[in-house]
C-alpha positions as CSV (number, residue, x, y, z in Angstrom):
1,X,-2.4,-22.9,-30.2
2,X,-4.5,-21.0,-32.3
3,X,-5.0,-17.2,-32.4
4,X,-8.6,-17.1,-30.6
5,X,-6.5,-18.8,-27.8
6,X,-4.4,-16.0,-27.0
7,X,-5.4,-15.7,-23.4
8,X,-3.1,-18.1,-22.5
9,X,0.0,-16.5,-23.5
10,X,-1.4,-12.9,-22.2
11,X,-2.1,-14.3,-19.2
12,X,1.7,-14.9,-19.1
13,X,1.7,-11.2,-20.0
14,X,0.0,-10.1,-16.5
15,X,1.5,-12.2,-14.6
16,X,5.3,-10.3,-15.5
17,X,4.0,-7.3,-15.2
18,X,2.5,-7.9,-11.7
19,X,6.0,-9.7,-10.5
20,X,7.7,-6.6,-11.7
21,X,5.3,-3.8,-10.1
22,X,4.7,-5.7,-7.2
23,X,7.1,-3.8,-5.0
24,X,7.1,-0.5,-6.4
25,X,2.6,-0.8,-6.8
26,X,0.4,-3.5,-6.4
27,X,2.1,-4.3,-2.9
28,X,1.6,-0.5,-1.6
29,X,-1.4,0.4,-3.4
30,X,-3.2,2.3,-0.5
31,X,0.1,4.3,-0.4
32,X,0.2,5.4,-4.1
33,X,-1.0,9.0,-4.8
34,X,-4.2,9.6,-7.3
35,X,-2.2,9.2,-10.9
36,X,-0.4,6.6,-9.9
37,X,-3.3,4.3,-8.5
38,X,-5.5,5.3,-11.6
39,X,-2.6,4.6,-14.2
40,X,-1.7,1.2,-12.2
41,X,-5.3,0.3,-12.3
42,X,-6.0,0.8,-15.8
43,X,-2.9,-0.5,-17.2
44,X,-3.8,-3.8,-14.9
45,X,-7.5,-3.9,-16.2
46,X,-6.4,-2.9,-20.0
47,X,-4.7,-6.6,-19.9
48,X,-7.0,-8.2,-17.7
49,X,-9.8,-7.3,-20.4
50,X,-7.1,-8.6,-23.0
51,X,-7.3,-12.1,-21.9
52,X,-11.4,-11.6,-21.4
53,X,-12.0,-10.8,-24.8
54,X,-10.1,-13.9,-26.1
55,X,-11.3,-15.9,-23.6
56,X,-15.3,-15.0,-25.1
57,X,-14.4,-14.5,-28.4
58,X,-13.2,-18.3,-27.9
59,X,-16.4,-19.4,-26.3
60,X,-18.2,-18.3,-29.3
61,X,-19.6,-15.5,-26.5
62,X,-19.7,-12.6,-28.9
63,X,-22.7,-10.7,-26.9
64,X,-20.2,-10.7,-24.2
65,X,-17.2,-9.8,-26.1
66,X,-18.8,-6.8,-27.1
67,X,-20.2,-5.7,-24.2
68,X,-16.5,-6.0,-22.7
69,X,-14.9,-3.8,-25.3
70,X,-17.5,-1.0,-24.7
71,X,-16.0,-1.0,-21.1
72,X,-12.5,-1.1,-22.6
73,X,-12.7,1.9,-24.5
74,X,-12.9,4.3,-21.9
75,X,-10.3,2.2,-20.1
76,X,-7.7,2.6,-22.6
77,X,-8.5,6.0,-23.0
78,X,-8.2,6.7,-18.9
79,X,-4.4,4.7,-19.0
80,X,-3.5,6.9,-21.9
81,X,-4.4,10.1,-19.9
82,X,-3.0,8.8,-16.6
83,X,0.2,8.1,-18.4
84,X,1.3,12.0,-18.8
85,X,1.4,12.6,-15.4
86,X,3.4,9.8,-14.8
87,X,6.3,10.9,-17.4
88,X,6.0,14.6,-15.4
89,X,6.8,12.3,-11.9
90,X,9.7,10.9,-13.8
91,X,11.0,13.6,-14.9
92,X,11.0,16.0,-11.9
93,X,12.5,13.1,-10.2
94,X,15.5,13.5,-12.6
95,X,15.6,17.1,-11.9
96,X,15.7,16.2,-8.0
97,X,18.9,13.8,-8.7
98,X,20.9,14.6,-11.1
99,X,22.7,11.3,-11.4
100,X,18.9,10.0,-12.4
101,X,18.1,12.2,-15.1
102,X,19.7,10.7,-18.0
103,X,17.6,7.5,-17.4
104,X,14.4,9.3,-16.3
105,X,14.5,11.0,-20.2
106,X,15.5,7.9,-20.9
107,X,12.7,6.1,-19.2
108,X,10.4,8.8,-21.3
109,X,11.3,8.1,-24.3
110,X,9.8,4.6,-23.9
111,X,6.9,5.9,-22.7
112,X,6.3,8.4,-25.4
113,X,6.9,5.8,-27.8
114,X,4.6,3.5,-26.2
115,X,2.1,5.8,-25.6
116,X,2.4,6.6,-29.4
117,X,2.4,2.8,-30.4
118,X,-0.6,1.8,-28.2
119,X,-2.9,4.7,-29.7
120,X,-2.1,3.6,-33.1
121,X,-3.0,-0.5,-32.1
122,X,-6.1,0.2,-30.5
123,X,-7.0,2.3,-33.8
124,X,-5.8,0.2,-35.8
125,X,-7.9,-2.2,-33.9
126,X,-11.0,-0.5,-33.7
127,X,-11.1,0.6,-37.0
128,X,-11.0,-2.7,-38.6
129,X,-13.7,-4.8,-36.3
130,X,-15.1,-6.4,-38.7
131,X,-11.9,-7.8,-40.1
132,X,-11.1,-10.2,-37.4
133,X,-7.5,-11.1,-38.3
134,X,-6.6,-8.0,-37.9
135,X,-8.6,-7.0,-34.8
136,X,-7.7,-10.1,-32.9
137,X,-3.8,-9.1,-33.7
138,X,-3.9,-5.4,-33.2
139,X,-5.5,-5.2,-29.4
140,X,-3.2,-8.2,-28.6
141,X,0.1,-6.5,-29.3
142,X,-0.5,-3.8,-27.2
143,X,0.6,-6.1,-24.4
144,X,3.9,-6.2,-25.9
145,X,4.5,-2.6,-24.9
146,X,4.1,-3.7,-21.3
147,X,6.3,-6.0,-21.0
148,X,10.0,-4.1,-21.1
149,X,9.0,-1.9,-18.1
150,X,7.9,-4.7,-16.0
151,X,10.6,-7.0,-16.8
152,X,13.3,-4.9,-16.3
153,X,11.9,-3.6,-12.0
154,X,12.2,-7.7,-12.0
155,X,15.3,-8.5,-13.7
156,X,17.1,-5.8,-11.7
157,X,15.2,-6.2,-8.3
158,X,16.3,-7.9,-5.4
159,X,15.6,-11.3,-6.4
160,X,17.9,-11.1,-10.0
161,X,20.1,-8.2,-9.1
162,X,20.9,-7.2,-12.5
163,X,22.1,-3.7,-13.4
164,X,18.8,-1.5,-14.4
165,X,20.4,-1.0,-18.1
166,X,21.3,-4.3,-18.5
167,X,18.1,-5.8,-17.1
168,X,16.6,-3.0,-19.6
169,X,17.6,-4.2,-22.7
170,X,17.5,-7.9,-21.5
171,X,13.7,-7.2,-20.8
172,X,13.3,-7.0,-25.3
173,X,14.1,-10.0,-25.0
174,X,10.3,-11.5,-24.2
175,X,8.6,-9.3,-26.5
176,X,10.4,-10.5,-29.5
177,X,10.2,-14.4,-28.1
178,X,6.5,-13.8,-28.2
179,X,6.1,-12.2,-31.5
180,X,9.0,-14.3,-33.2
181,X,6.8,-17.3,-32.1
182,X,3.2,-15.4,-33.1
183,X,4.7,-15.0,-36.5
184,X,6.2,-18.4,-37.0
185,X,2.3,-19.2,-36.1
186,X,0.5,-17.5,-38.7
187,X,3.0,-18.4,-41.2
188,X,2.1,-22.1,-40.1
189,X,-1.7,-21.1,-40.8
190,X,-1.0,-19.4,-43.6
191,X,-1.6,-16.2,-42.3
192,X,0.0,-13.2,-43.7
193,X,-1.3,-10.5,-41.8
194,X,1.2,-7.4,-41.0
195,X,0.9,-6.6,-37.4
196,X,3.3,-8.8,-35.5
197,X,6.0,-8.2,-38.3
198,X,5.7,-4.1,-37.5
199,X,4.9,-4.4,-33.7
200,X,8.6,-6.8,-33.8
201,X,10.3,-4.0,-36.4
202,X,9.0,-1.2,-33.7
203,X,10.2,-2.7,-30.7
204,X,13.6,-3.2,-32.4
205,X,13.9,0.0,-33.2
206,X,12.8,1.3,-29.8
207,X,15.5,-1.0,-27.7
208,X,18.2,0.2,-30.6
209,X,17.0,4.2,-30.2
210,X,15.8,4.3,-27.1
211,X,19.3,5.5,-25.5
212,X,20.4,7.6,-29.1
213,X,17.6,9.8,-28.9
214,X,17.3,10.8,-24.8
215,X,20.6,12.5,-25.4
216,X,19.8,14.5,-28.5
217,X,19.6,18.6,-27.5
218,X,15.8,18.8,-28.8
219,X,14.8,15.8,-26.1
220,X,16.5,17.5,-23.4
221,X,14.6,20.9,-24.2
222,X,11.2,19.1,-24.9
223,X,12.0,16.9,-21.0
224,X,13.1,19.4,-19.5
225,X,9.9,21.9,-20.5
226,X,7.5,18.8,-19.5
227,X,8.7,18.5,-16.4
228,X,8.5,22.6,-16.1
């Protein structure tokens, strides 16, 4: 498969992440308040217009590939704005159960990283357009990021049954399968390009940190403000 192909596996992408919000989202949707309907939506269309752009770019469509980022701009934009409030939800949720608050901050610090890692993809991404093999890398790994949150509402729902920290750290599991087998790719092509190396090295180092730093006194204090 080669890299203007990578609908196919991001298709794969979207279709985890609605098995694993189906019952908490995209089966109740009318039910959801504002933030969580707008952050559910763009999240959805941020991959939807993913596997788009590779499907064009693919096609030899670029008219249309452009045309589709210009939409996707704002869209990334609205799903990083919609995300805040969503860490806020968590948290006070935390505060309302106490037995739930060491894994709503810790729930937040994946999101805060995330949120931090996504910004710096799509920059990186947008930044260097006219240097495709970077472009068509740095937009793509983005998806990574959705995966763990996904995976782990399916691995631990009713269907699997898995403890939610298990299930948590089992859910790293994709990402790195996926980027393992991205990199083995370009090495094939004799690509040398950094992205998937960092994105792996990041999402490493978020499954390994993840539970480290929601316990350090200066999260608590920051958490516990931002739900304030």
């Amino acid at each position: 498969m080669r890299a203007r192909d990578d609908h196919w596996w991001l298709l794969g992408v979207l279709v985890v992440v609605v098995a694993g919000f189906w019952p908490s989202l995209f089966r109740h949707l009318r039910a959801q308040d504002l933030p969580h309907t707008l952050h559910g939506f763009t999240a959805t269309a941020w991959l939807v217009g993913l596997i788009g752009q590779s499907w064009l770019i693919s096609r030899g469509e670029r008219g249309w590939h452009r045309r589709v980022a210009l939409a996707m701009v704002p869209m990334a934009v609205a799903m990083i704005v919609t995300s805040l409030p969503m860490m806020v939800a968590i948290l006070r949720s935390g505060m309302a159960s106490p037995g739930f608050q060491p894994l709503a901050r810790l729930l937040v610090v994946i999101d805060v990283v995330s949120l931090l890692v996504f910004t710096g993809l799509l920059s990186v991404g947008l930044v260097n357009v006219r240097r495709p093999a970077v472009h068509r890398r740095a937009l793509p790994a983005t998806a990574m990021l959705a995966i763990p949150p996904a995976l782990a509402r399916f691995l631990s729902g009713k269907l699997i049954g898995l403890d939610f920290s298990i299930a948590l750290h089992a859910s790293f599991f994709l990402p790195y399968a996926i980027l393992g087998w991205l990199i083995w790719r370009d090495r094939r092509d004799g690509v040398r390009d950094a992205v998937y190396p960092v994105m792996f090295g990041l999402m490493l180092a978020l499954e390994l940190l993840m539970a480290p730093i929601s316990t350090t006194a200066q999260w608590i204090t920051f958490t516990d403000w931002m739900a304030r």
